[in-house]
C-alpha positions in Angstrom: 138.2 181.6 90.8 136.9 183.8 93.1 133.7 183.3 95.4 131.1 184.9 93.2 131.9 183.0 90.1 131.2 179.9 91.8 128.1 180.7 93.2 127.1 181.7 89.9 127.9 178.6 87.9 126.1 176.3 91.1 122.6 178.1 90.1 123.2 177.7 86.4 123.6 174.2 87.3 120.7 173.7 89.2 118.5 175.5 86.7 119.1 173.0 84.1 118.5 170.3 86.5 115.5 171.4 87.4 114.5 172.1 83.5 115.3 168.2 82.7 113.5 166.9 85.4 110.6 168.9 84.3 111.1 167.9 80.5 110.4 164.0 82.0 107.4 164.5 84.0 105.6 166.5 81.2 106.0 163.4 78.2 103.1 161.6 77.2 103.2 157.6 77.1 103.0 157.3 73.4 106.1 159.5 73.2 108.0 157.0 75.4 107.3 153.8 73.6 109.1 155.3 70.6 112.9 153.8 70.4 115.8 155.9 69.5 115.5 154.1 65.8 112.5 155.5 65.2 112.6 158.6 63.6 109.3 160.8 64.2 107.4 162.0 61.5 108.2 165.4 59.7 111.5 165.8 62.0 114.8 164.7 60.7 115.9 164.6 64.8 115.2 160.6 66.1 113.1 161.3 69.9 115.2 160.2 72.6 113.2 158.4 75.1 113.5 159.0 78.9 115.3 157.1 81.2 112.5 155.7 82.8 111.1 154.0 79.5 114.6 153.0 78.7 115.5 150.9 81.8 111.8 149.1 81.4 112.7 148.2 77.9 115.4 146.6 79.1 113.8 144.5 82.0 111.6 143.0 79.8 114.0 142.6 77.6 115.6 139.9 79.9 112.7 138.3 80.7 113.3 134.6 80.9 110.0 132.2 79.7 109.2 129.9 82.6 110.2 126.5 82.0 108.0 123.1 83.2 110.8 120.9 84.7 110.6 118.2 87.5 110.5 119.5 90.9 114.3 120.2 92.5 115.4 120.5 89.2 116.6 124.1 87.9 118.4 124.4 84.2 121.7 126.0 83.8 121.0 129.6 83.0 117.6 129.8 84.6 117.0 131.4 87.7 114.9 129.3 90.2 112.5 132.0 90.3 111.1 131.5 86.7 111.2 127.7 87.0 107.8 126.4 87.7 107.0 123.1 89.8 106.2 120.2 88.0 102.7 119.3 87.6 101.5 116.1 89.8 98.9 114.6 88.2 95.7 114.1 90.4 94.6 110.5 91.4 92.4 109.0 89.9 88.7 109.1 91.7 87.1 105.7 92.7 84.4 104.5 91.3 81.2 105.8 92.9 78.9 103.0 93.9 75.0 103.0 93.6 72.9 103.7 96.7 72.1 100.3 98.1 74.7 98.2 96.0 76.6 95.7 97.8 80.3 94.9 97.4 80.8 92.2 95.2 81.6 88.5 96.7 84.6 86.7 96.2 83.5 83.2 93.9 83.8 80.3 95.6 85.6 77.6 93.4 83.6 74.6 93.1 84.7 70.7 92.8 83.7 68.6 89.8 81.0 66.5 90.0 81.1 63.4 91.7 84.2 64.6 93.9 84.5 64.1 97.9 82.1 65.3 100.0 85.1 65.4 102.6 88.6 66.6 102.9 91.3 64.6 102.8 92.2 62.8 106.1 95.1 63.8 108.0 98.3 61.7 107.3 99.1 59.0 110.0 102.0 58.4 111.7 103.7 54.7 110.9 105.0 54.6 114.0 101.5 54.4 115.7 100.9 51.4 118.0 98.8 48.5 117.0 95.3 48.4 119.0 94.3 44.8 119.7 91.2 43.9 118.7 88.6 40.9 119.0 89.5 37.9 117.2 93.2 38.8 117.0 95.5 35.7 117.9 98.2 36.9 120.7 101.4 34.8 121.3 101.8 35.2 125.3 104.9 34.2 127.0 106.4 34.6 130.7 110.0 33.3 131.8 110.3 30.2 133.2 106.8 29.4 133.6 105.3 27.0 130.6 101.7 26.6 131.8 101.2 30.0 131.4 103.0 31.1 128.2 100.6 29.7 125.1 98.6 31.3 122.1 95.5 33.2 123.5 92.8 34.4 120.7 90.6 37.5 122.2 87.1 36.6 122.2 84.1 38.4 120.8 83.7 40.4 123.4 87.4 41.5 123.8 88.7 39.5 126.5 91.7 36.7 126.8 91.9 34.2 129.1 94.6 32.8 131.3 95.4 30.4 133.8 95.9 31.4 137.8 95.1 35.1 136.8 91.5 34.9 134.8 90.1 37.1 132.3 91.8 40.1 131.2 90.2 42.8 129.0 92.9 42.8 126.0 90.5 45.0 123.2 91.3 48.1 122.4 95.1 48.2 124.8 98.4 47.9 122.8 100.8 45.3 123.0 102.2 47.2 126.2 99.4 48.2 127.8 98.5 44.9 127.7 101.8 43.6 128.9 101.7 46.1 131.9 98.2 44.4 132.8 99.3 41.1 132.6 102.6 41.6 134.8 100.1 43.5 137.1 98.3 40.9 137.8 101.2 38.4 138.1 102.6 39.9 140.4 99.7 40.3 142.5 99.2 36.4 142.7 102.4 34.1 141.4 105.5 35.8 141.0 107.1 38.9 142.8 109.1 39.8 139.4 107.4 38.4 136.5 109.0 38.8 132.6 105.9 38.6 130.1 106.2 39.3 126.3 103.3 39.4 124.0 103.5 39.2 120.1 100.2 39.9 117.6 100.3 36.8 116.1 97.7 37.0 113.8 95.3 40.0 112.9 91.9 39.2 113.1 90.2 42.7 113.8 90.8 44.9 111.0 89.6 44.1 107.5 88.5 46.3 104.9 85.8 45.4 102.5 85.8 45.5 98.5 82.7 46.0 97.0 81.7 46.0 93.1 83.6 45.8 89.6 86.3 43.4 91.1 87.4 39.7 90.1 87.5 39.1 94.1 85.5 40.8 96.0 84.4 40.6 100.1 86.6 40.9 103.8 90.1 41.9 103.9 92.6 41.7 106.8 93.8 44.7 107.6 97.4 43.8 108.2 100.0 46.9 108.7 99.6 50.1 107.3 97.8 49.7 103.7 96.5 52.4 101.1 94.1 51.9 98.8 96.5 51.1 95.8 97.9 48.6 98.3 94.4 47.2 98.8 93.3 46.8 94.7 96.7 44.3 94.9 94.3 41.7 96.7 91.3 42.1 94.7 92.9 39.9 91.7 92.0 42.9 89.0 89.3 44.5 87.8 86.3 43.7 85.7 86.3 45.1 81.8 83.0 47.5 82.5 84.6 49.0 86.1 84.7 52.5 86.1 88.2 53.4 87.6 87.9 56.7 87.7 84.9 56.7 90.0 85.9 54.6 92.7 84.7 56.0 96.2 86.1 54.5 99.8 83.0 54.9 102.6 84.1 55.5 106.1 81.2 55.9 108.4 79.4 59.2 106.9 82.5 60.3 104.9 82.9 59.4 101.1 86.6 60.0 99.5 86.8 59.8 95.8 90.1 57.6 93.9 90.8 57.8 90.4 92.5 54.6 89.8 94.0 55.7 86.4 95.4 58.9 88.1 96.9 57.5 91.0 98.5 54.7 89.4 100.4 57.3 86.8 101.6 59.5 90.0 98.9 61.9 89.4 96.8 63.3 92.9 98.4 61.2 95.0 96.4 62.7 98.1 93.8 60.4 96.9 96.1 57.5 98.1 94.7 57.1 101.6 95.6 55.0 104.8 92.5 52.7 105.0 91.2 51.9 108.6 89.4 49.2 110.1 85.9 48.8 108.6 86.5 51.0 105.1 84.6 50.1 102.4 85.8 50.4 98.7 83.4 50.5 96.4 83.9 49.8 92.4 81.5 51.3 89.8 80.3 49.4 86.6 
């Protein structure tokens, strides 16, 4: 094919380019949303739509509904894009308060009636050291020396006596305080090395008093540790009107409630106090 020819068939092509591209940009919009199914009236030729209006009918076309799914989770299929985050639901507001309004108080729990007007004391120790008191009756004895080894009872006003050595101040000292007061002053006038041993022999200071709906009723020694069960062993029973569920012990300003019937079935056993030296107990009828 020689030179001329192919000039010639170039601008036959690019005059029916030029014609198509033309044929495009002069359609009207209601011509392009007609499909190649649909046939247009009073022509037997279906209108072939433009390129343009077919590649947007197949973009939306493949348009995927979004899809509420929990967050960092995407379906098979779906693309992420068209997966929407799941929806966190707000918190809930507080509950406004009125102008002026105080918070409300915690309610204090009250006691029954009739209950301790004090908490329970502490728990003792039984290995606590007796304190000598007045009227106690103290066996004293020192080696090899008779005359002054004997009984000595501490006076009223707390103090023993004994021979070569005098009065000694024996109330309110334990047994080895006492001891270490009574070698003291031993040393300092008869012996160089004396050996004393002392023994409570009776207990004369400590009582505890029983007062009301009691067959016996009155002073108490105090003898070793004793709780108030321990105590109602001594008072030879109760009378047939005694309230036992309303007994109180008094010890100086402080009042501690005992149910009898309680504590003697293993119920509140806190109530089971130590009693000390001048405790009352008191019975109602």
């Amino acid at each position: 094919m020689n030179l001329p020819c192919r000039t010639l068939l170039v601008l036959i092509t690019l005059t029916l380019w030029a014609s198509l591209s033309s044929l495009g940009q002069t359609t009207t919009p209601a011509a392009t949303q007609k499909t190649d199914s649909t046939p247009v009236q009073g022509s037997s030729a279906a209108v072939t739509p433009t390129p343009g209006a077919a590649a947007k009918s197949d973009v939306e076309a493949l348009k995927v509904p979004a899809v509420v799914v929990p967050a960092g989770v995407v379906p098979a299929g779906v693309s992420p894009a068209v997966v929407s985050p799941a929806v966190v639901p707000a918190p809930a507001a507080p509950e406004p308060m009125v102008a002026g309004e105080a918070p409300a108080k915690p309610r204090a729990v009250k006691g029954k009636k009739g209950e301790a007007n004090s908490p329970p004391p502490p728990a003792e120790s039984d290995d606590a050291p007796y304190v000598i008191g007045s009227l106690d009756l103290l066996d004293v004895q020192v080696w090899n020396d008779a005359k002054l080894s004997g009984y000595r009872d501490v006076r009223p006003d707390g103090v023993i006596s004994m021979p070569l050595i005098g009065e000694i101040k024996a109330d309110g000292l334990t047994v080895p305080q006492l001891t270490s007061v009574i070698k003291g002053k031993l040393r300092e006038t008869v012996m160089e090395d004396p050996e004393v041993t002392i023994q409570v022999a009776r207990i004369n200071s400590k009582k505890y008093t029983i007062f009301g709906g009691c067959a016996r009723q009155g002073e108490f020694p105090l003898v070793g540790p004793t709780t108030v069960l321990d105590a109602f062993a001594n008072c030879g029973g109760f009378k047939d009107f005694a309230n036992l569920k309303k007994i109180y012990i008094l010890r100086g300003t402080q009042r501690f409630p005992f149910n009898y019937k309680d504590v003697s079935q293993g119920k509140h056993m806190e109530q089971n106090i130590r009693l000390h030296n001048g405790d009352r107990i008191f019975v109602p009828e």
